[in-house]
N, CA and C of each residue as an Amber inpcrd file, in Angstrom:
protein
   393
   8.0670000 -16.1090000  -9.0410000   7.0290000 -16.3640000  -8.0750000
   6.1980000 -15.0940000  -7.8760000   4.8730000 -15.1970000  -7.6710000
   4.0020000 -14.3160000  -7.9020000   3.9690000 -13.3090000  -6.1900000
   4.0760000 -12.2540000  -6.4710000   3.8570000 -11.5400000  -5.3670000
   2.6460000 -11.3460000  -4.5430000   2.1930000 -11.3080000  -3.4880000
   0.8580000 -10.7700000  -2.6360000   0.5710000  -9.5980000  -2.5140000
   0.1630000  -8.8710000  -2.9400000   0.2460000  -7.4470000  -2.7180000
  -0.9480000  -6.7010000  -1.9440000  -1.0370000  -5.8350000  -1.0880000
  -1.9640000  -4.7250000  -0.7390000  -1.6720000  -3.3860000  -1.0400000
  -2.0960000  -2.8520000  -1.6530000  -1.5010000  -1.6090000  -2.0730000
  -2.3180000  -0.3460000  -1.3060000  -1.7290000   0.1990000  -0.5120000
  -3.0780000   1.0280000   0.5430000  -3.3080000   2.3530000  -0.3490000
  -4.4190000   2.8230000  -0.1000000  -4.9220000   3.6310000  -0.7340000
  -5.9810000   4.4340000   0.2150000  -6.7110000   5.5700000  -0.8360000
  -7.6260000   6.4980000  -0.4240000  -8.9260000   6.2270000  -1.3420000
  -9.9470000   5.8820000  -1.8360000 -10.6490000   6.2320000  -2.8750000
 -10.5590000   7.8200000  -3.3750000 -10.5660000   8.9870000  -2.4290000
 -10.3920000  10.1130000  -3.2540000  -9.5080000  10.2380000  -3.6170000
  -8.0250000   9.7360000  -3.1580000  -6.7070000   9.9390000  -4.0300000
  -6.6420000   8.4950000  -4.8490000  -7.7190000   8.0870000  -5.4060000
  -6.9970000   6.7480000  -6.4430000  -6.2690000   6.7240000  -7.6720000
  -5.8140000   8.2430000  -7.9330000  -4.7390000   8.5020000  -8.8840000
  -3.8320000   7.9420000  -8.7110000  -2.9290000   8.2950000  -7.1870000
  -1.7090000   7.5570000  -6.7010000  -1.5610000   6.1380000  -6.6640000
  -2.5780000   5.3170000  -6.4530000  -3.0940000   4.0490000  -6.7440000
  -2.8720000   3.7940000  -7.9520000  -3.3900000   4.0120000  -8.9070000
  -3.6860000   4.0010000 -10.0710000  -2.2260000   3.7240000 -10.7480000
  -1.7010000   4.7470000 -10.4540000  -0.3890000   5.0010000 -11.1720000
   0.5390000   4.1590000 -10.8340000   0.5780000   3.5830000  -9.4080000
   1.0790000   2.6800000  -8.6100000   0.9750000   1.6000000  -9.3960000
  -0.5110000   0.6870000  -9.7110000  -0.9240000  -0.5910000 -10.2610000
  -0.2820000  -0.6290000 -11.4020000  -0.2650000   0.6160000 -12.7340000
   0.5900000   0.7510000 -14.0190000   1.5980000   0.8090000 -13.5740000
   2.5210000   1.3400000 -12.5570000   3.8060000   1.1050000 -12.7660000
   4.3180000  -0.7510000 -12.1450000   3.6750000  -1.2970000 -11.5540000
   3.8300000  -2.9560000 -11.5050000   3.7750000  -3.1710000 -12.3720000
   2.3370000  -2.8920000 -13.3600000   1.9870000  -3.9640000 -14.4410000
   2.4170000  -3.7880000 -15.3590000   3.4690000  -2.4330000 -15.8670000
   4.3730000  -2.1900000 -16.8460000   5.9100000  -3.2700000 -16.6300000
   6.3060000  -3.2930000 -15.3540000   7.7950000  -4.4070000 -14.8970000
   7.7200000  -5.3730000 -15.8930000   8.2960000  -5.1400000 -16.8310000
   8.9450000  -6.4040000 -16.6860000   9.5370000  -7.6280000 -15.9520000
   9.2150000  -8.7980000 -15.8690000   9.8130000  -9.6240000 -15.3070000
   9.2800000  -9.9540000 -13.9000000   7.8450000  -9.1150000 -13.2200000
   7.6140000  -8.9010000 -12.2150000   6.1180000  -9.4950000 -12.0190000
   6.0310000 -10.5300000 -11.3130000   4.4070000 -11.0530000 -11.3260000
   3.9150000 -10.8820000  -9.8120000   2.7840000 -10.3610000  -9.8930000
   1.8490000  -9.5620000  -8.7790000   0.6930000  -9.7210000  -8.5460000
  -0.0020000 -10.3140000  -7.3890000  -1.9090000  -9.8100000  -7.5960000
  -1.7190000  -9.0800000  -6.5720000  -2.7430000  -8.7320000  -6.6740000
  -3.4890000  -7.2090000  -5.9620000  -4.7550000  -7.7730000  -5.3520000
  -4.1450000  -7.7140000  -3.7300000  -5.4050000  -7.7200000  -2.9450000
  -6.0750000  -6.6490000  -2.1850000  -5.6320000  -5.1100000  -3.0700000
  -6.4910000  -4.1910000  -2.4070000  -7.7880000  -4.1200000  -3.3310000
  -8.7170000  -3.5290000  -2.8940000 -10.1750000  -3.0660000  -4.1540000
 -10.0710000  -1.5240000  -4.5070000 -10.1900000  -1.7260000  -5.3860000
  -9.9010000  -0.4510000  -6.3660000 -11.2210000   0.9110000  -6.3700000
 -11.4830000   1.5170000  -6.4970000 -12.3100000   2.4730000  -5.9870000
 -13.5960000   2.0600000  -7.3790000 -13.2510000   1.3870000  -8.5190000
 -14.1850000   1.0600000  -9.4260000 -15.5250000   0.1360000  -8.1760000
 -14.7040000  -0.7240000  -7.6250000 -15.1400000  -1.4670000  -6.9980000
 -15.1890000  -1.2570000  -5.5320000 -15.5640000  -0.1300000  -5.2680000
 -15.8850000   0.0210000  -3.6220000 -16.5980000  -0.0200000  -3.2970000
 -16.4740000  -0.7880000  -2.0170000 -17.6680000  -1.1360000  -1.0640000
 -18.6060000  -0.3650000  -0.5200000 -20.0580000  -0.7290000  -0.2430000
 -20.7850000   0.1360000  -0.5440000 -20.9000000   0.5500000   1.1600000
 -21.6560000   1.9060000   1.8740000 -21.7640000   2.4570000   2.7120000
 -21.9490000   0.7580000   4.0870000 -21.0940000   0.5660000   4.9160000
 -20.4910000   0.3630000   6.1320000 -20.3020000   0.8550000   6.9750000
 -20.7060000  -0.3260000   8.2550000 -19.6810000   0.1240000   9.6740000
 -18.4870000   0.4060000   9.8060000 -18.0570000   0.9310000  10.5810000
 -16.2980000   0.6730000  11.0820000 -16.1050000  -0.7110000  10.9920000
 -16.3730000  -0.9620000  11.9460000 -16.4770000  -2.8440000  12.3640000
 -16.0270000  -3.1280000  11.2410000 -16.9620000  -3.4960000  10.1730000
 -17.2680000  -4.1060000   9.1240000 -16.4390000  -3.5850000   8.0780000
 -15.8240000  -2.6230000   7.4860000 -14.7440000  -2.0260000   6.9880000
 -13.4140000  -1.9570000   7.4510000 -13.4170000  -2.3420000   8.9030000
 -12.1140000  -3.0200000   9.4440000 -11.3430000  -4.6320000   9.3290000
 -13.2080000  -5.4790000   8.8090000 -12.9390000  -6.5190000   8.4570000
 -12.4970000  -7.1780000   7.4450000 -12.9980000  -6.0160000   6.5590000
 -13.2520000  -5.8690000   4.8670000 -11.2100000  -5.3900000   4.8100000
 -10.7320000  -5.1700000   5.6170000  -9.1800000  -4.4560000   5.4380000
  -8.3540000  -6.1120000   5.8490000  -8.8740000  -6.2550000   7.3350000
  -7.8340000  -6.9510000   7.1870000  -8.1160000  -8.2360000   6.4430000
  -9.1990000  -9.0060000   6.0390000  -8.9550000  -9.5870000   5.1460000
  -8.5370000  -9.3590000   4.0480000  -8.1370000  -8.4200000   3.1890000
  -7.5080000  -8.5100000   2.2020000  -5.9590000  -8.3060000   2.1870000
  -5.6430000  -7.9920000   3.6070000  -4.1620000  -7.8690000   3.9990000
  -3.4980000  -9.3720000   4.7110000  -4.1440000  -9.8790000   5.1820000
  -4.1330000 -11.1980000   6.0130000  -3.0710000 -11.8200000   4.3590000
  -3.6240000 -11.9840000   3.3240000  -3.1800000 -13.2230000   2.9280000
  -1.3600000 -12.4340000   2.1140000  -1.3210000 -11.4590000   2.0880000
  -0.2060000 -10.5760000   1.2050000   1.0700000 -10.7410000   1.7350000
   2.0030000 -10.7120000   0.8130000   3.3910000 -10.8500000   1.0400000
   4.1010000  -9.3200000   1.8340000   3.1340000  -8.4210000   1.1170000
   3.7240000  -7.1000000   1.3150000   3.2390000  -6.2670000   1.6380000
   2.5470000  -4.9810000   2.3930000   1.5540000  -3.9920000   2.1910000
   2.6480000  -2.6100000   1.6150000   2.0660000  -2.1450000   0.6050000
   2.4170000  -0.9440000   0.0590000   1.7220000   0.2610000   0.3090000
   2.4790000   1.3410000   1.3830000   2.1670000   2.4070000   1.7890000
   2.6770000   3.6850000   0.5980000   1.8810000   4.4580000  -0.1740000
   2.3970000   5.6770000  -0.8970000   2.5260000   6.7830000   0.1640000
   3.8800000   7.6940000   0.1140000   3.8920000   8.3140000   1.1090000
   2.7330000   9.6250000   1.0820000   2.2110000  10.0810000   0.4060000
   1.7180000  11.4460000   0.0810000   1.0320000  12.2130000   1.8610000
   1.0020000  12.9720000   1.8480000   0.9000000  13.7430000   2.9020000
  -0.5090000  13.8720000   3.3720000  -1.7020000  13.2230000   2.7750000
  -3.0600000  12.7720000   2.7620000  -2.8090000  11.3070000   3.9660000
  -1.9010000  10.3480000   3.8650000  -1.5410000   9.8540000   4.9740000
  -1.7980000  10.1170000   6.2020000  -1.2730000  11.5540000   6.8380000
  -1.3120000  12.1090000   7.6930000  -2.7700000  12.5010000   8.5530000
  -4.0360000  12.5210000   7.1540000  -5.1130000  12.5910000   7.3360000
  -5.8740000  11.1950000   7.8460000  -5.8050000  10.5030000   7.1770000
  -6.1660000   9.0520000   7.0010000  -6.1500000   8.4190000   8.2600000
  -6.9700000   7.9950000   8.6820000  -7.5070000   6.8710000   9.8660000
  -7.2260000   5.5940000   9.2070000  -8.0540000   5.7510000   8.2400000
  -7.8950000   4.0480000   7.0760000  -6.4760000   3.6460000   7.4550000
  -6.1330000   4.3970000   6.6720000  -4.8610000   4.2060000   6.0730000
  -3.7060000   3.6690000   7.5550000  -3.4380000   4.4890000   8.8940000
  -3.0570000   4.4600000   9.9800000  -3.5220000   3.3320000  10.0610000
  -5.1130000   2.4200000  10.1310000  -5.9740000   1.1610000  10.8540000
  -4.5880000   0.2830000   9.9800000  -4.4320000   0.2940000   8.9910000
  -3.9690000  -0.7930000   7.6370000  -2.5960000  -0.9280000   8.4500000
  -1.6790000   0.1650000   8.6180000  -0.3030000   0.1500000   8.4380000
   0.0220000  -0.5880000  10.0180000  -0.7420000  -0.2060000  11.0320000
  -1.4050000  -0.8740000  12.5420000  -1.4070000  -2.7580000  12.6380000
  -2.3020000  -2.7140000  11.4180000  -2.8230000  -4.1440000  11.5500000
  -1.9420000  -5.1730000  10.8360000  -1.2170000  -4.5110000   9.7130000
  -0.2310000  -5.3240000   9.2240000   0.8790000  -5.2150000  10.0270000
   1.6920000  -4.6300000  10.9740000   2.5650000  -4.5190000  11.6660000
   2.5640000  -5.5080000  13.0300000   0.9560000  -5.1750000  13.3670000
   0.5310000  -5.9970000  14.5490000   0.5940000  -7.6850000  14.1700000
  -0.1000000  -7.7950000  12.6670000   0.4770000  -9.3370000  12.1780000
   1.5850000  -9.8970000  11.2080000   2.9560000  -8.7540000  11.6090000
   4.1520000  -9.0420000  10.9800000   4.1970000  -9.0820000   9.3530000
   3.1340000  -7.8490000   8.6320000   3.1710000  -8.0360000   7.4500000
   4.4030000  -7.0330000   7.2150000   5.3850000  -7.1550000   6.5980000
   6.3230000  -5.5900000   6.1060000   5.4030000  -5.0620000   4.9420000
   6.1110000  -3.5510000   5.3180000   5.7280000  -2.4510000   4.9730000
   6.9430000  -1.6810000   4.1400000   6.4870000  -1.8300000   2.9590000
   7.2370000  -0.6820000   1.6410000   6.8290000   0.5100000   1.9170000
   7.2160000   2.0900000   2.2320000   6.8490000   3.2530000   2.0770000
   7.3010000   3.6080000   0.7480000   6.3840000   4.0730000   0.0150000
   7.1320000   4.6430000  -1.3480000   6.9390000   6.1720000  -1.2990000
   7.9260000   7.2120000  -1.2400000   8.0250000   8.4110000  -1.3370000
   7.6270000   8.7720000  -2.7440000   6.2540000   9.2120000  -2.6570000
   5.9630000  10.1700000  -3.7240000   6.8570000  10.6660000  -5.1000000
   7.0680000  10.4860000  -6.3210000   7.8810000  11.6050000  -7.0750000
   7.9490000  13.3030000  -6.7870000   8.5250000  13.5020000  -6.9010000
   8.9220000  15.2170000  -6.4860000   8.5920000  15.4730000  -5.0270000
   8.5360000  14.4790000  -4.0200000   7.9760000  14.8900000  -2.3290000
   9.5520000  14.8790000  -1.6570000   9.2230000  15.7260000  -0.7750000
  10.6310000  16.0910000  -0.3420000  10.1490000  15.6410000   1.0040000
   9.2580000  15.5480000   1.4010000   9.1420000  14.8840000   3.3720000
   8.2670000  14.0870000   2.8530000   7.9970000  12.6880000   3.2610000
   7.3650000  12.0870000   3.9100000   6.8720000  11.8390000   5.6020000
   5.2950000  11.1710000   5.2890000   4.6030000  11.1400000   6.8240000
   5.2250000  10.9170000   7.8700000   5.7140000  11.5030000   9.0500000
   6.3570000  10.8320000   9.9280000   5.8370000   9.5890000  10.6370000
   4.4170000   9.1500000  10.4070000   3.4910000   7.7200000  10.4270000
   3.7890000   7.0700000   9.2620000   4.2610000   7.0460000   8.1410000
   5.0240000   6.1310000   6.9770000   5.9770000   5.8070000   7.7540000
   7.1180000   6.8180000   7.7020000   8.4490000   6.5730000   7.9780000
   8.5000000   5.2040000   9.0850000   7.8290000   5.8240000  10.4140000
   7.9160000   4.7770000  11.2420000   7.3070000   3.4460000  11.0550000
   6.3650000   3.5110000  10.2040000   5.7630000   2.0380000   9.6480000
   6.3460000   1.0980000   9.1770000   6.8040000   1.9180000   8.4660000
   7.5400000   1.4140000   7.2750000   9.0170000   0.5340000   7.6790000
   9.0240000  -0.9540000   7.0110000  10.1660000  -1.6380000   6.9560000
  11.2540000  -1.1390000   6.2280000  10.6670000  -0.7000000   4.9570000
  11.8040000   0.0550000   3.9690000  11.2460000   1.2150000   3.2650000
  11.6740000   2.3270000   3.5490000  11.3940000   3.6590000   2.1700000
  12.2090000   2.8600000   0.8060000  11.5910000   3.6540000  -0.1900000
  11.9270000   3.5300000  -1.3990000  11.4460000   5.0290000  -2.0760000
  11.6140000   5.4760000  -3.1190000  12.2090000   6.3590000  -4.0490000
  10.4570000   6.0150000  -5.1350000   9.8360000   6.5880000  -5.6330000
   9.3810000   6.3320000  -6.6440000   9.5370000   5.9820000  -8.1530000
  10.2010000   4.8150000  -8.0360000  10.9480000   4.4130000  -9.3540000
  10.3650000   2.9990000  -9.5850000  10.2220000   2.2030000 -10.3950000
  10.1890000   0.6400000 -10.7410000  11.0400000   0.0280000 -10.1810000
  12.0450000   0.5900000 -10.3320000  13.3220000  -0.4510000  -9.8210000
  13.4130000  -0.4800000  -8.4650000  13.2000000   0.6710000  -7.6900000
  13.1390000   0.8110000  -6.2470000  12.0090000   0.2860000  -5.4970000
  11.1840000   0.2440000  -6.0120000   9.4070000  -0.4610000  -5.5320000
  10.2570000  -1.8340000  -5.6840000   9.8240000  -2.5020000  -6.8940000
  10.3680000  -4.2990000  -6.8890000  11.1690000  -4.5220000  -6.2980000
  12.3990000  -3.5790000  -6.4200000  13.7330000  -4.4040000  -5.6630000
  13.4040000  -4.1790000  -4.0330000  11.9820000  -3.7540000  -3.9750000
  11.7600000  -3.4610000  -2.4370000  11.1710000  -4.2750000  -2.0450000
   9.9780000  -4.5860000  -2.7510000   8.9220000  -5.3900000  -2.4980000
   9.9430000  -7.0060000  -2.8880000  10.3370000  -7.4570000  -3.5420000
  11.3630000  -8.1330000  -3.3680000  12.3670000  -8.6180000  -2.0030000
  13.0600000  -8.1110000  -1.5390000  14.0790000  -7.4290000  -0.4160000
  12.6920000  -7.9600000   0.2760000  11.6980000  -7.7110000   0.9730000
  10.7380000  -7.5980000   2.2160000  10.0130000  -9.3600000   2.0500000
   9.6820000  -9.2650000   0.5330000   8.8210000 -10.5170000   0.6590000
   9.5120000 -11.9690000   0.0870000
């Protein structure tokens, strides 16, 4: 069964993104869409308002929202609005700890339904486990 996914992000960090989407679409055995927009495809200059709307509709319909922990988090309003609004409408929340990060956000941590490890096996069997 196919997963819902939001995968939260930064447009200036869409590496972590990036790497995120290849490591799903490498799983084996693992079927996924992706209802975040990818920075190819970002929306063009917006309100708040209107970029708050543009969020939670694409989180509204997802099984899961996927938080990367990286410490740019900490910066992020976006990112805080997302982890807020899916909590406020009972979406769970995967934190995935960075490879080689030794702390994660203390705004992940608490978001977050489950940490996980940056591995394949630890993401799915997470996103799994939640949804």
């Amino acid at each position: 069964m196919s997963k819902r996914l939001f995968i939260s992000h930064s447009w200036s960090y869409s590496e972590r993104y990036l790497a995120m989407v290849t490591l799903l679409n490498n799983r084996p055995y693992f079927d996924y869409t992706n209802y975040s927009v990818p920075e190819a495809k970002a929306f063009g200059l917006m309100a708040n308002a209107e970029m708050k709307e543009q969020l939670r509709n694409q989180i509204r319909p997802v099984n899961c929202v996927i938080i990367i922990g990286g410490m740019w988090t900490n910066h992020s309003d976006w990112i805080q609005f997302e982890m807020d609004f899916a909590k406020s409408i009972g979406k769970p929340i995967l934190g995935v700890r960075p490879r080689s990060a030794r702390v994660m956000p203390t705004a992940v941590v608490a978001a977050s339904t489950q940490v996980v490890n940056w591995n394949a096996d630890s993401i799915v069997a997470g996103i799994r486990a939640l949804s």
